[in-house]
GUVO-625906 format. One record per atom (N, C-alpha, C, O): x, y, z. Coordinates in steps of 0.02 Angstrom, whole numbers, always signed. Layout:
% GUVO-625906
     c1     c2     c3
      X      Y      Z
...
% end
This chain:
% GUVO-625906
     c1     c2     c3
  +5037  +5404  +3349
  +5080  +5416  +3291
  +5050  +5471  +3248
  +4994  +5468  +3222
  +5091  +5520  +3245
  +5065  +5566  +3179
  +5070  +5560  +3145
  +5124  +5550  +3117
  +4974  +5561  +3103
  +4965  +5539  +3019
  +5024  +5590  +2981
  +5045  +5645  +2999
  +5044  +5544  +2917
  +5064  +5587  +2857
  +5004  +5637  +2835
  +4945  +5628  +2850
  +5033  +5699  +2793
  +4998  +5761  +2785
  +5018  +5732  +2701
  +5069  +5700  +2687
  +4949  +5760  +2639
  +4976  +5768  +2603
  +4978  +5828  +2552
  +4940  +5876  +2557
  +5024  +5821  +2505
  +5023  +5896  +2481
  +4962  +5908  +2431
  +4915  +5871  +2417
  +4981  +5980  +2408
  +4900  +6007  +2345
  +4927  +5965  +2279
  +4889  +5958  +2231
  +5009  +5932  +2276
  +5006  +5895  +2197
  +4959  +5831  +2228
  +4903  +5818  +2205
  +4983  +5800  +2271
  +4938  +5731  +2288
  +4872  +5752  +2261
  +4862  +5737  +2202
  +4825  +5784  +2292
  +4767  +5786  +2309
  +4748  +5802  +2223
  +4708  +5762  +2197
  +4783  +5871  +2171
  +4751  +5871  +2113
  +4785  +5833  +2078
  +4783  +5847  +2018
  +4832  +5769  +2099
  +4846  +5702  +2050
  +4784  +5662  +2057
  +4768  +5626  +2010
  +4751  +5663  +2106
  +4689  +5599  +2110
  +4627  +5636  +2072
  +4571  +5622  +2094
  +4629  +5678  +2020
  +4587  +5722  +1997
  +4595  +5680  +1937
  +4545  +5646  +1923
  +4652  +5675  +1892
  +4656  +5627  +1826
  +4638  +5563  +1814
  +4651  +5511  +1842
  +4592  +5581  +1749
  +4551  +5519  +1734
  +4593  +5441  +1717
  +4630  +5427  +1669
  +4573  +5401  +1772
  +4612  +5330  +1765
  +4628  +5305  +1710
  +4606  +5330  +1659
  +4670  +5250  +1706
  +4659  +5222  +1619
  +4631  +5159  +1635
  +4632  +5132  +1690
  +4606  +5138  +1581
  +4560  +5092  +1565
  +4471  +5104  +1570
  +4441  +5156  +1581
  +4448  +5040  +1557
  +4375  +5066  +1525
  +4360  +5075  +1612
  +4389  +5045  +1657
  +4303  +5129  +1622
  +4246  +5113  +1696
  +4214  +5055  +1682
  +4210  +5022  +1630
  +4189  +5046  +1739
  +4137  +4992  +1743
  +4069  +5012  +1752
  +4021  +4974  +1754
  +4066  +5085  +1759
  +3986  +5099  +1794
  +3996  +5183  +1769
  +4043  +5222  +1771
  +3915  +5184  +1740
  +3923  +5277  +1739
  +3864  +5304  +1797
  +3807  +5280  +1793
  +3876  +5343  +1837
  +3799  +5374  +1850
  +3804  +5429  +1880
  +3856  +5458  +1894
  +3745  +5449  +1890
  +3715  +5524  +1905
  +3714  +5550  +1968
  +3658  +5540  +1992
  +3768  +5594  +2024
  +3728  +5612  +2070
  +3702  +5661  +2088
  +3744  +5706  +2084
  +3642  +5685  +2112
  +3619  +5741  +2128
  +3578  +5744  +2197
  +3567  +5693  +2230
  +3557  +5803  +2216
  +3521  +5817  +2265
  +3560  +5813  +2337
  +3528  +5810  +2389
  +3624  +5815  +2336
  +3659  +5795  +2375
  +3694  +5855  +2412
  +3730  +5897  +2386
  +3677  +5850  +2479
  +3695  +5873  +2544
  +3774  +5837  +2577
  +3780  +5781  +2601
  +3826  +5886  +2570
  +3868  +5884  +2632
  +3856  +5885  +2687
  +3809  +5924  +2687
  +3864  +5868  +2745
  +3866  +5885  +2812
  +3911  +5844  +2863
  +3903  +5788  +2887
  +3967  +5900  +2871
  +4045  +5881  +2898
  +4044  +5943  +2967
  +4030  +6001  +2980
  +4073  +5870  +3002
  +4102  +5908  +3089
  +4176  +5869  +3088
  +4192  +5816  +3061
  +4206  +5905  +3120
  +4265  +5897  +3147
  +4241  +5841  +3202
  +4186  +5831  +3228
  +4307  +5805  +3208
  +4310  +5759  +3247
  +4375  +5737  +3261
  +4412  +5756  +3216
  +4410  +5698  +3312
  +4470  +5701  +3343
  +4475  +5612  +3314
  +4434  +5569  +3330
  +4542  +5601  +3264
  +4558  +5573  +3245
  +4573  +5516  +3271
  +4595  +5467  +3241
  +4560  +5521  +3340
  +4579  +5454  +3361
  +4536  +5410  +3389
  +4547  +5351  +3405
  +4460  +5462  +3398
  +4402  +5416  +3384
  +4403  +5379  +3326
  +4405  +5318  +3337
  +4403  +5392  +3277
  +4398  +5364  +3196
  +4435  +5308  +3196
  +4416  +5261  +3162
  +4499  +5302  +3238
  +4563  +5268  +3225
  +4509  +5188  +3229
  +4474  +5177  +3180
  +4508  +5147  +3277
  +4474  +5098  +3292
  +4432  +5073  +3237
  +4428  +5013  +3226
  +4401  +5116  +3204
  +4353  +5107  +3150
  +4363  +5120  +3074
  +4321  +5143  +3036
  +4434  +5097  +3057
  +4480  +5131  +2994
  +4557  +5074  +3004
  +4604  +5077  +3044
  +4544  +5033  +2956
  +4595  +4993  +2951
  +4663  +5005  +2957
  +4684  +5038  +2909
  +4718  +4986  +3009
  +4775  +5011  +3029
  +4835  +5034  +2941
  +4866  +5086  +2944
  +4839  +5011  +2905
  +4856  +5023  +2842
  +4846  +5089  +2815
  +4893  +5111  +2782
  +4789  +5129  +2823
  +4769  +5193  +2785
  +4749  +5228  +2831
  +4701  +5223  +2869
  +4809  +5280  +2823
  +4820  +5363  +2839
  +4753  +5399  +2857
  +4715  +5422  +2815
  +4743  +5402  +2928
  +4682  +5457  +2939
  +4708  +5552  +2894
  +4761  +5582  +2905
  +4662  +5572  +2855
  +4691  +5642  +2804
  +4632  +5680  +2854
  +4575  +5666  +2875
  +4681  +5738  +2862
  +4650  +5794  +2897
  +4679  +5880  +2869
  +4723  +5909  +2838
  +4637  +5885  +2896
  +4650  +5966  +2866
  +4645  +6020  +2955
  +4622  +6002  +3009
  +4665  +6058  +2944
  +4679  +6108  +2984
  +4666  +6075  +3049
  +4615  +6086  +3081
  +4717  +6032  +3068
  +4736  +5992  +3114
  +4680  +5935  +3129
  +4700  +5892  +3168
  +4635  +5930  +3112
  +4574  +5898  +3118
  +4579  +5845  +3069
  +4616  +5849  +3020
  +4523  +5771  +3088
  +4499  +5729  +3068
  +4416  +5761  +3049
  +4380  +5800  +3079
  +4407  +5726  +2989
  +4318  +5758  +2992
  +4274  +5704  +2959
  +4294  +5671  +2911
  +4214  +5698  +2987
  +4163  +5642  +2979
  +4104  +5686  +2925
  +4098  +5745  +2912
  +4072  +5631  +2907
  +4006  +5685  +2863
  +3978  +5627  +2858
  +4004  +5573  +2873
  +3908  +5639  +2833
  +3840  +5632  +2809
  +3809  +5646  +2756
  +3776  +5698  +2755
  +3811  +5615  +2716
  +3797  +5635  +2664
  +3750  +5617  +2619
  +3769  +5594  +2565
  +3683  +5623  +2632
  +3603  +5594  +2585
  +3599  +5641  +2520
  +3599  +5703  +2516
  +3596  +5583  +2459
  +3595  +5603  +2405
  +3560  +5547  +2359
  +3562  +5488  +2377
  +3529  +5565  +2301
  +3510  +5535  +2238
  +3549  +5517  +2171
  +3584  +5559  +2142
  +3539  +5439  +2146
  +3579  +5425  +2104
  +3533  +5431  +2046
  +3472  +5442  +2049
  +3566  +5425  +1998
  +3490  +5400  +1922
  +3547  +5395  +1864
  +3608  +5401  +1863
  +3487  +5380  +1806
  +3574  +5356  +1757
  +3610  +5324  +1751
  +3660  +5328  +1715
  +3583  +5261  +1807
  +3660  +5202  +1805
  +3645  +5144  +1787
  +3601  +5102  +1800
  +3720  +5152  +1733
  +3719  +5104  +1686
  +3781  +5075  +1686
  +3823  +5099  +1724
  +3801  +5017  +1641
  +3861  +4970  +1651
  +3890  +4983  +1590
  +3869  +4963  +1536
  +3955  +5028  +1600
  +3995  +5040  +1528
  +4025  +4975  +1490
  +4044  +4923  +1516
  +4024  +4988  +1430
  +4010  +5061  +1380
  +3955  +5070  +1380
  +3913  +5035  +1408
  +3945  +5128  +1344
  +3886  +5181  +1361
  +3817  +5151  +1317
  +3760  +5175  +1323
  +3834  +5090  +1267
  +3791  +5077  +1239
  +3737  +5023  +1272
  +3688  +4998  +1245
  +3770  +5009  +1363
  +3716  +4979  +1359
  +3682  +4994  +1401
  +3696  +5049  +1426
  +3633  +4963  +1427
  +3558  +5005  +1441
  +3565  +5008  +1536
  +3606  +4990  +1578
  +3522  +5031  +1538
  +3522  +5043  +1635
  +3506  +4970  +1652
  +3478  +4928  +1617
  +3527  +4964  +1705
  +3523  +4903  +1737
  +3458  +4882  +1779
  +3442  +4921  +1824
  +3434  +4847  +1773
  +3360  +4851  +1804
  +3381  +4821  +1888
  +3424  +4782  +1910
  +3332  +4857  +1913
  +3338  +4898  +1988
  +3395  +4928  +2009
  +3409  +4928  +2069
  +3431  +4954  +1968
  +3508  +4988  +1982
  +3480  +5053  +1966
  +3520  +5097  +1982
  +3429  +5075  +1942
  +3431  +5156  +1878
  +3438  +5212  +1907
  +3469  +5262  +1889
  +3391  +5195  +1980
  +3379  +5269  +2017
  +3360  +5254  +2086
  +3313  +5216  +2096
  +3393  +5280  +2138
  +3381  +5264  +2194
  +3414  +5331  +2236
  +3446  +5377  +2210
  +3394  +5321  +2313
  +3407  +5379  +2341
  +3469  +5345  +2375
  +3461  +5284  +2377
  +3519  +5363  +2399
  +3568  +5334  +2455
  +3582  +5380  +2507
  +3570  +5439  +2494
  +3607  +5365  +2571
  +3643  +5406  +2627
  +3721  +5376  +2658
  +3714  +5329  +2696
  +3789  +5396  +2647
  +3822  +5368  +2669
  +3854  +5426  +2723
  +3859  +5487  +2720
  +3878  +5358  +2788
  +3920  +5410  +2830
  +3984  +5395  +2833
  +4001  +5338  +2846
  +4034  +5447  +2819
  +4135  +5439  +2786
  +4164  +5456  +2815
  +4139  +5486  +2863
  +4221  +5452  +2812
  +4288  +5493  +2830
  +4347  +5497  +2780
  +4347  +5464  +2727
  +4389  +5530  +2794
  +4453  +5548  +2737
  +4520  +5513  +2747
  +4553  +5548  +2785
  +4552  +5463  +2730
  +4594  +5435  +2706
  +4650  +5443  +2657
  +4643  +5483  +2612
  +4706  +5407  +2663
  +4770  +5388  +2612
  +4806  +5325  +2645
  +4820  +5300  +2699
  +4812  +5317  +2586
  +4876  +5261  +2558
  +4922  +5276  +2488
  +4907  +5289  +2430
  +4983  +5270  +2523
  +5031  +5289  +2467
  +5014  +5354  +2437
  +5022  +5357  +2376
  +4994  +5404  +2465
  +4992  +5452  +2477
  +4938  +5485  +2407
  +4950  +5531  +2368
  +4870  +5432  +2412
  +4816  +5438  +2358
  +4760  +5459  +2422
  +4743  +5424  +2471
  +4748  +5498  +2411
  +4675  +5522  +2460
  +4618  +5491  +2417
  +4609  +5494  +2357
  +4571  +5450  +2486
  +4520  +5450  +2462
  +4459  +5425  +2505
  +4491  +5407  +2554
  +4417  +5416  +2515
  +4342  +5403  +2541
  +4344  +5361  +2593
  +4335  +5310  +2560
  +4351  +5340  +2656
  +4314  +5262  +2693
  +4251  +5268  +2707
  +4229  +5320  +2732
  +4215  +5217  +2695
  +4136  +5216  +2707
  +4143  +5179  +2776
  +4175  +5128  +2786
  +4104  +5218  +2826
  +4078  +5166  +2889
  +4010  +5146  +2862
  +3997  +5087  +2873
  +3973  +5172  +2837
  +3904  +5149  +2807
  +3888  +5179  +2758
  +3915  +5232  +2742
  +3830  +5142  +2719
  +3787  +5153  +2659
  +3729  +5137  +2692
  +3729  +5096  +2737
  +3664  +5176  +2667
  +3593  +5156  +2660
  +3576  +5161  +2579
  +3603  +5190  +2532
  +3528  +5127  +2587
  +3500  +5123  +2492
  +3420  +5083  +2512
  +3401  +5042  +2554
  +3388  +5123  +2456
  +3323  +5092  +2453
  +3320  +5051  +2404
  +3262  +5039  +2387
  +3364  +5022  +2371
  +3368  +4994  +2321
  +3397  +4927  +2349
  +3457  +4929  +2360
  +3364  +4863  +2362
  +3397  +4794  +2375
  +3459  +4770  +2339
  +3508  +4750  +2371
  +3457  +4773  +2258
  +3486  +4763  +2221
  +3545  +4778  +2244
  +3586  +4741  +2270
  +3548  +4849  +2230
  +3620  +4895  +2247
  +3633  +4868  +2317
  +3681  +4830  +2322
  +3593  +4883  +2376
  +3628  +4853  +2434
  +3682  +4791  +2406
  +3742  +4802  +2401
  +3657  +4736  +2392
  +3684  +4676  +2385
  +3755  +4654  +2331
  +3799  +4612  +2325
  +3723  +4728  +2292
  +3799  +4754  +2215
  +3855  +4768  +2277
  +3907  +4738  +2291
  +3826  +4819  +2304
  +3899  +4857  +2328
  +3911  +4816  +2398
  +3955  +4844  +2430
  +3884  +4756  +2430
  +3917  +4703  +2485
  +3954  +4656  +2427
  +4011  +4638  +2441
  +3927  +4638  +2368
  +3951  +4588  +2351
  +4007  +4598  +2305
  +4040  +4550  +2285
  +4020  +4666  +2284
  +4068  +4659  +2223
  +4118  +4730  +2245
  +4167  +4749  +2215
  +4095  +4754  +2291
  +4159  +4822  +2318
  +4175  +4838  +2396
  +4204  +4884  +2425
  +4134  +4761  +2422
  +4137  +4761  +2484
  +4121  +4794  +2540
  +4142  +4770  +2593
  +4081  +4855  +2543
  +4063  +4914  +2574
  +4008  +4911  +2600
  +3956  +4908  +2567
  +4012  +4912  +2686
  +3944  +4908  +2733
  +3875  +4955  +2697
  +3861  +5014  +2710
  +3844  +4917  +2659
  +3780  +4955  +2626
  +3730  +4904  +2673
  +3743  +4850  +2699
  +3660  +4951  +2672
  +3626  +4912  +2721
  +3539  +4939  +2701
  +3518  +4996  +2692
  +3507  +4887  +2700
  +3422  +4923  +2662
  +3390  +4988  +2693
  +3401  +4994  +2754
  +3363  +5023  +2672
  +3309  +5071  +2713
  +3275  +5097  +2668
  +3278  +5094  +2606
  +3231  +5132  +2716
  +3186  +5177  +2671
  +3168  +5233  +2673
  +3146  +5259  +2724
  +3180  +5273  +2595
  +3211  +5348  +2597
  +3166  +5377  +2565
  +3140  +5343  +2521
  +3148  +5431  +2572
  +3098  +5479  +2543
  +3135  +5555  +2544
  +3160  +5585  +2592
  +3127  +5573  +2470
  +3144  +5633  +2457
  +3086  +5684  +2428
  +3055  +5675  +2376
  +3080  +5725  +2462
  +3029  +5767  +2421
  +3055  +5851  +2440
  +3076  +5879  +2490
  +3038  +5873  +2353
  +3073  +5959  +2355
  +3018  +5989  +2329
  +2977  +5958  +2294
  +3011  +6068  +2347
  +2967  +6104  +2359
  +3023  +6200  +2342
  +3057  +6224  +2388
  +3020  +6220  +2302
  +3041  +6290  +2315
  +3108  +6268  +2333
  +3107  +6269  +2395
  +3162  +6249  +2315
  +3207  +6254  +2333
  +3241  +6217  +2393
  +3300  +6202  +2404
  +3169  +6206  +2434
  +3204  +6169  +2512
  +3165  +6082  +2485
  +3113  +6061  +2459
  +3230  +6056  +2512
  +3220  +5971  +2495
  +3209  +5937  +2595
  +3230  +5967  +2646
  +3172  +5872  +2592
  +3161  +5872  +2641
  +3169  +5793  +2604
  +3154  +5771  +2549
  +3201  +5761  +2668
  +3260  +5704  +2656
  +3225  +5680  +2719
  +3211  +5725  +2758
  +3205  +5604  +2741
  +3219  +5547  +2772
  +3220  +5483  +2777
  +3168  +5465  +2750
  +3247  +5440  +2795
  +3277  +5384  +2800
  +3267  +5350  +2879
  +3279  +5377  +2933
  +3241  +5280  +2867
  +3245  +5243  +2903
  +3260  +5178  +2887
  +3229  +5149  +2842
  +3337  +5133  +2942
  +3362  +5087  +2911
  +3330  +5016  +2937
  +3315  +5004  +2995
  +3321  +4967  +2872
  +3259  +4915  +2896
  +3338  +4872  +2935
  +3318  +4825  +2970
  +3405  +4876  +2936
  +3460  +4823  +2941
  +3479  +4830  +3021
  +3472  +4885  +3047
  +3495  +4794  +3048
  +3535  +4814  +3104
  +3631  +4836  +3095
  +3684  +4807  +3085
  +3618  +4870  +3102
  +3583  +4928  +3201
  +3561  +4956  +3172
  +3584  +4971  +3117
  +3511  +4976  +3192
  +3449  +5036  +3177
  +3498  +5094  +3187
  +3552  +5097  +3217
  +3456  +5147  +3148
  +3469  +5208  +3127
  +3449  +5242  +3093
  +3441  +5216  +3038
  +3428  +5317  +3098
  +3356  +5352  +3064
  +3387  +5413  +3047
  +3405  +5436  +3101
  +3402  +5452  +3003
  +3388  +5522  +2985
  +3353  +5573  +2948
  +3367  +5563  +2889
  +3327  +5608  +2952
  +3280  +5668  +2944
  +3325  +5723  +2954
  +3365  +5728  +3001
  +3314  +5781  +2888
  +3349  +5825  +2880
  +3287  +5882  +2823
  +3261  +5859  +2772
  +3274  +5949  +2845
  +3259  +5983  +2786
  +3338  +6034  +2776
  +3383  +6043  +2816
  +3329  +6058  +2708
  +3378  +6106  +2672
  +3344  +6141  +2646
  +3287  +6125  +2630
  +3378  +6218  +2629
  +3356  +6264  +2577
  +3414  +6289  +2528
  +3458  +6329  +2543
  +3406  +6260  +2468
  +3474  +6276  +2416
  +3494  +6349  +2431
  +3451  +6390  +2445
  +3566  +6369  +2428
  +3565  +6431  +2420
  +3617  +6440  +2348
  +3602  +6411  +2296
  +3676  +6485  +2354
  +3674  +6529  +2315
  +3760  +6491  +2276
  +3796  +6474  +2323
  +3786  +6481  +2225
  +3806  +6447  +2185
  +3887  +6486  +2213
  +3899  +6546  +2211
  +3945  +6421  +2241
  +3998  +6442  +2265
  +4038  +6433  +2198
  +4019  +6403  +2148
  +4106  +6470  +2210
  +4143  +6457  +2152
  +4179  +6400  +2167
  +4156  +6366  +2214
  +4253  +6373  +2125
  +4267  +6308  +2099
  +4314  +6303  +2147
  +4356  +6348  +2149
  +4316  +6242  +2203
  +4349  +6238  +2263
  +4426  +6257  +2225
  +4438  +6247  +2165
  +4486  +6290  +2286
  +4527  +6292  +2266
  +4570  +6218  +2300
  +4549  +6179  +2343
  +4619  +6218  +2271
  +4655  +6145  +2303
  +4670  +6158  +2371
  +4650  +6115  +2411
  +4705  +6214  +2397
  +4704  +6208  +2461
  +4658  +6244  +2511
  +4679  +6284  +2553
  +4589  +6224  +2502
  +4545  +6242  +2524
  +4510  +6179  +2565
  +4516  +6119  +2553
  +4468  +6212  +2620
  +4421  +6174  +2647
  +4367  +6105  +2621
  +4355  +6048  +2641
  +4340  +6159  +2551
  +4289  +6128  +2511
  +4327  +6064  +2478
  +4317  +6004  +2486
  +4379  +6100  +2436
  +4445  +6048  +2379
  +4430  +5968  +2460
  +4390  +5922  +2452
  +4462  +5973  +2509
  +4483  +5930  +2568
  +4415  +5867  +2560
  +4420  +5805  +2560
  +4356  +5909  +2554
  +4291  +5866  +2592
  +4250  +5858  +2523
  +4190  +5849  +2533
  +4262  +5858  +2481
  +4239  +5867  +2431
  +4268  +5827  +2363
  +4242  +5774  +2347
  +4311  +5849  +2333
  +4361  +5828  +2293
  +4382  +5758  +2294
  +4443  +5765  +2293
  +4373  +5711  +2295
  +4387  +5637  +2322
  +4383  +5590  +2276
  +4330  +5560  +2285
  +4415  +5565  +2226
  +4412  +5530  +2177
  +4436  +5450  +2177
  +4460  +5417  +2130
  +4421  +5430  +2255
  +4432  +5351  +2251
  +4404  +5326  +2327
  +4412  +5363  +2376
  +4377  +5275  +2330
  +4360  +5239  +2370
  +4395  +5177  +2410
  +4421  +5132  +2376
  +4397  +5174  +2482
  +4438  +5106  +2492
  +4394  +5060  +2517
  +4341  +5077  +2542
  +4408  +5013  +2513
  +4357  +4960  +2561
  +4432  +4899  +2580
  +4490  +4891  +2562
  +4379  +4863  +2631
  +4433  +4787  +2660
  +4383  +4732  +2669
  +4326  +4733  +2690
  +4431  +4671  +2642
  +4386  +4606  +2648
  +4436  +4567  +2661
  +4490  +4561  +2631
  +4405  +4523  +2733
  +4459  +4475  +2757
  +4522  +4497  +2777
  +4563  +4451  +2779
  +4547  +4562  +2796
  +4600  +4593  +2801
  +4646  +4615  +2748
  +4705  +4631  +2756
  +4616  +4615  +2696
  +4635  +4650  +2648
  +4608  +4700  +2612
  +4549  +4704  +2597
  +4655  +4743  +2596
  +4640  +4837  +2559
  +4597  +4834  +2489
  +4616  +4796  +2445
  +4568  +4854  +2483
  +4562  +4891  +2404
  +4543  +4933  +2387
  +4517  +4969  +2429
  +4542  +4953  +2322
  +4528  +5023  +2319
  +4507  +5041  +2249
  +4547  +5023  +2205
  +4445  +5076  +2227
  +4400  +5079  +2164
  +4411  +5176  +2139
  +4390  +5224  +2171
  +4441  +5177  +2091
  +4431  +5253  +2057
  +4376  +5268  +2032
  +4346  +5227  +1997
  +4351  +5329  +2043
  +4310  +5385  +2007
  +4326  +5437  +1971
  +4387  +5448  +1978
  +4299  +5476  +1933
  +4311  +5503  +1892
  +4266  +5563  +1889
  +4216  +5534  +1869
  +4244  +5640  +1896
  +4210  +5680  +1871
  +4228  +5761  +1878
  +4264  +5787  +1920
  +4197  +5788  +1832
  +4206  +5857  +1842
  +4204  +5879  +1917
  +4182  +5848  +1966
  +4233  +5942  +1914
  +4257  +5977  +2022
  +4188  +5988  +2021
  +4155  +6011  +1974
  +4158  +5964  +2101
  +4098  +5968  +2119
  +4077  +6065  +2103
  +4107  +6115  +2121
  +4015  +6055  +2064
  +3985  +6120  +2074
  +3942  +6139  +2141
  +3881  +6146  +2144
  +3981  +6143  +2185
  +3939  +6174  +2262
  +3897  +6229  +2266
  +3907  +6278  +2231
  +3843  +6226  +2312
  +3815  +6288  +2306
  +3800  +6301  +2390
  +3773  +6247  +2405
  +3801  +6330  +2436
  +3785  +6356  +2472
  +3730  +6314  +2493
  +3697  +6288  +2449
  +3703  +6293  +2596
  +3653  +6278  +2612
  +3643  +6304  +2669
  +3685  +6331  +2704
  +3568  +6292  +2684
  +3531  +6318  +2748
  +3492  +6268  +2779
  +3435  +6269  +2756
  +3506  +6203  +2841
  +3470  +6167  +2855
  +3437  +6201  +2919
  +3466  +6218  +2970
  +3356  +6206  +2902
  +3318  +6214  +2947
  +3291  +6154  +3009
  +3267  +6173  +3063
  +3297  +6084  +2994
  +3286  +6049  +3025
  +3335  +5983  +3013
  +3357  +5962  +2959
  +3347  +5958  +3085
  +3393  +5898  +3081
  +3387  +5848  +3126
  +3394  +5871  +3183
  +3378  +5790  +3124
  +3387  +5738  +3172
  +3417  +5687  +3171
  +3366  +5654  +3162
  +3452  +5653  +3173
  +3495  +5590  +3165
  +3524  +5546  +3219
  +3540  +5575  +3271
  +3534  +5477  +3215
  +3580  +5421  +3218
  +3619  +5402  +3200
  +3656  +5368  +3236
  +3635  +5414  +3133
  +3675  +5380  +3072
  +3737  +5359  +3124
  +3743  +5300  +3143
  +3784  +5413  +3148
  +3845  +5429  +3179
  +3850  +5383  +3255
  +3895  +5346  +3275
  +3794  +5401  +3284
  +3765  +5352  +3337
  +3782  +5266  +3323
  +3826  +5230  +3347
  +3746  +5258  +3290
  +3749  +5184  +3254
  +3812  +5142  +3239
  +3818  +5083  +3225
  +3872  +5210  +3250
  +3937  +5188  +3246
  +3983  +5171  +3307
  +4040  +5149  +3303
  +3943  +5186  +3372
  +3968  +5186  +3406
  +3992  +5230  +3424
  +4012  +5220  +3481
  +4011  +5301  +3398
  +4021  +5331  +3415
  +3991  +5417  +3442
  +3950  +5436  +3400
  +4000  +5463  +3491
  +3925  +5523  +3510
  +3923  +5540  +3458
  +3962  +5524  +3413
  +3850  +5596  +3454
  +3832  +5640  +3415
  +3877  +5697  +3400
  +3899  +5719  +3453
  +3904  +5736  +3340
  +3960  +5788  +3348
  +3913  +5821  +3368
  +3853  +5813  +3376
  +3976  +5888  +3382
  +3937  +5938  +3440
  +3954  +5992  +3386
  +4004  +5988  +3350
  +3901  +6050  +3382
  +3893  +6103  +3357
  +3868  +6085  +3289
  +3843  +6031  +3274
  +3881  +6149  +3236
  +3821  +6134  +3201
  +3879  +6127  +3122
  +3934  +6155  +3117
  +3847  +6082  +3069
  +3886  +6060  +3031
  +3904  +6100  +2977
  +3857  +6137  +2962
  +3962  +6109  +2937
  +3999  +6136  +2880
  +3938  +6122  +2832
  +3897  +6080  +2849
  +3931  +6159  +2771
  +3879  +6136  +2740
  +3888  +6134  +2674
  +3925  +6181  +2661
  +3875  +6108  +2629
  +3887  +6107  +2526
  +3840  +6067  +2505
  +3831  +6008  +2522
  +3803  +6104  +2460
  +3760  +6069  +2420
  +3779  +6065  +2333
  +3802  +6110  +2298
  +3766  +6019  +2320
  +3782  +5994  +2245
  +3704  +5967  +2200
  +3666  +5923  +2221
  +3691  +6010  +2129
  +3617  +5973  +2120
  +3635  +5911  +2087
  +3603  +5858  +2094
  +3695  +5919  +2044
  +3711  +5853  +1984
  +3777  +5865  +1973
  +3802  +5921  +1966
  +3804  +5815  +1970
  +3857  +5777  +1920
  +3883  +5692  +1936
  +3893  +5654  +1983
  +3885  +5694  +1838
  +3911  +5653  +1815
  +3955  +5596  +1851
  +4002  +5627  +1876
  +3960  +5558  +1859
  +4019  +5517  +1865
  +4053  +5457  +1857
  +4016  +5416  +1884
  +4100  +5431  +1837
  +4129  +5354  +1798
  +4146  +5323  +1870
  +4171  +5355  +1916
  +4127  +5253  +1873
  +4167  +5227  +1915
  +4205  +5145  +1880
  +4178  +5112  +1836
  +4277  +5126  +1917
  +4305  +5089  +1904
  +4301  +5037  +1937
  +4275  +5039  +1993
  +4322  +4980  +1913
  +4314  +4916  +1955
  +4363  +4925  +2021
  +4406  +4968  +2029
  +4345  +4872  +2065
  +4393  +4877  +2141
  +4449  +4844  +2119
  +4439  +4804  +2073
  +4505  +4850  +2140
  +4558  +4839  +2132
  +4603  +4821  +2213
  +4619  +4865  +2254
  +4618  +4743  +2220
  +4691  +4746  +2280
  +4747  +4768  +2272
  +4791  +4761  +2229
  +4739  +4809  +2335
  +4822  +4853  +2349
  +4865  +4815  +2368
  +4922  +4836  +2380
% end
C-alpha cells in the first residue's frame, strides 16, 4: 500500500507551540545526525500498522543519533533539576512517521547512562530505552562518542566527528526540514498509540566530518547494516519543552 505523502503546511503546522503547560524542559547538545536511506518496507514490521511510514524523495530513512542532555527539569521553570535526571548522554535509533497527517519521531531504541531516565521514559512514555555506558570526550572540535549497551540485545557504537562549518535555516521542503524538524513523538502500549509534543527553535545545523565509525545499534534490530556512507548534521545546543504523552 502506498504511504500518504505530506505537504510543507503539515510539516510547518507541527512547528507551533502546543497549548498547555510542558511537563519537562531540557537541553540538547552535542548531537550528531546520521541518516541512510532505507526501503520502507523493511521498517514496515517494526512500526505499528496505524502510523504512516513519511518519506522523502521516494525513500524511507533510519538514523542514529548520539547526543547529550543537561538542564532537565520538571516545569514550571521554578523548580529545580531532578536528581539523576540533570545530565546524561543518550543514543537513539528512529524513523519518520504520521498520523492524521502530524509527522513525527518512532523510536526503535534509546540508550541512556542514566538508570533513572531509562526507567522515566519505560515507565511514563513508553519507549524502548535500555542502560549503557557512554563516554563523550571533545578535543578541537572533533568529539569522540561511545557506547556500550549493559540490556539485551547487545549493541555497541563508536563514532569520532569533526564539527564543521554552520548551515543555514532548513527550508521546509528540504532534506534537512524532513530529518530534522520533528516536533512530536509516538510510542504504543498494549496496542495502543500515543503521542507526546515538543517544542523548540529550527535546529541550528552545522556541517560534519566522521572520521571513524563502528556500530550495531541498527543490527540489534534485526535488521543489516545500511550500505554506503551516512547524510550528516550536527547541532551543538538547543533548548527544548516537552509535553506529557497523550492517547490517540
Amino acid at each position: 500500500m502506498k504511504e500518504l505523502e505530506l505537504t510543507e503546511l503539515d510539516r510547518l503546522a507541527a512547528r507551533e507551540r502546543p497549548e498547555g503547560q510542558p511537563l519537562m524542559h531540557q537541553s540538547w547538545g552535542k548531537l550528531l545526525f546520521m541518516h541512510w536511506r532505507i526501503e520502507a518496507a523493511l521498517l514496515r514490521p517494526l512500526i505499528p500498522a496505524a502510523l504512516e511510514i513519511d518519506t522523502f524523495d521516494g525513500s524511507a530513512w533510519i538514523a542514529i543519533a548520539p547526543f547529550t542532555m543537561w538542564d532537565i527539569r520538571a516545569l514550571p521553570a521554578l523548580l529545580p533539576p531532578v536528581p539523576g535526571f540533570s545530565r546524561m548522554h543518550e543514543l537513539n535509533v528512529r524513523s519518520y512517521v504520521h498520523l492524521d497527517r502530524v509527522p513525527g519521531v518512532w523510536f526503535f531504541s534509546l540508550d541512556c547512562n542514566s538508570m533513572a531516565a531509562v526507567l522515566g521514559g519505560r515507565t511514563f512514555y513508553f519507549l524502548p530505552y535500555y542502560n549503557a555506558e557512554i563516554g563523550l570526550k571533545e578535543k578541537q572540535r572533533t568529539i569522540h562518542y561511545s557506547l556500550v549497551r549493559t540490556d539485551e540485545p547487545a549493541a555497541e557504537f563508536r563514532v569520532v566527528w569533526t564539527i564543521g562549518e554552520a548551515l543555514p535555516l532548513s527550508d521546509p521542503s528540504s532534506i534537512e526540514f524532513f530529518l530534522t524538524e520533528r516536533y512530536c513523538l509516538y510510542s504504543e502500549r498494549v496496542g495502543k498509540l500515543y503521542r507526546s509534543r515538543i517544542h523548540h527553535e529550527p535546529w541550528p545545523l552545522q556541517q560534519a566530518t566522521v572520521s571513524s565509525f563502528n556500530s550495531t545499534m541498527i543490527e540489534a534490530l534485526g535488521l543489516a547494516a545500511p550500505k554506503g556512507n551516512p547524510l550528516l548534521h550536527y547541532a551543538e545546543e538547543i533548548k527544548v519543552d516537552i509535553w506529557p504523552l497523550k492517547k490517540l
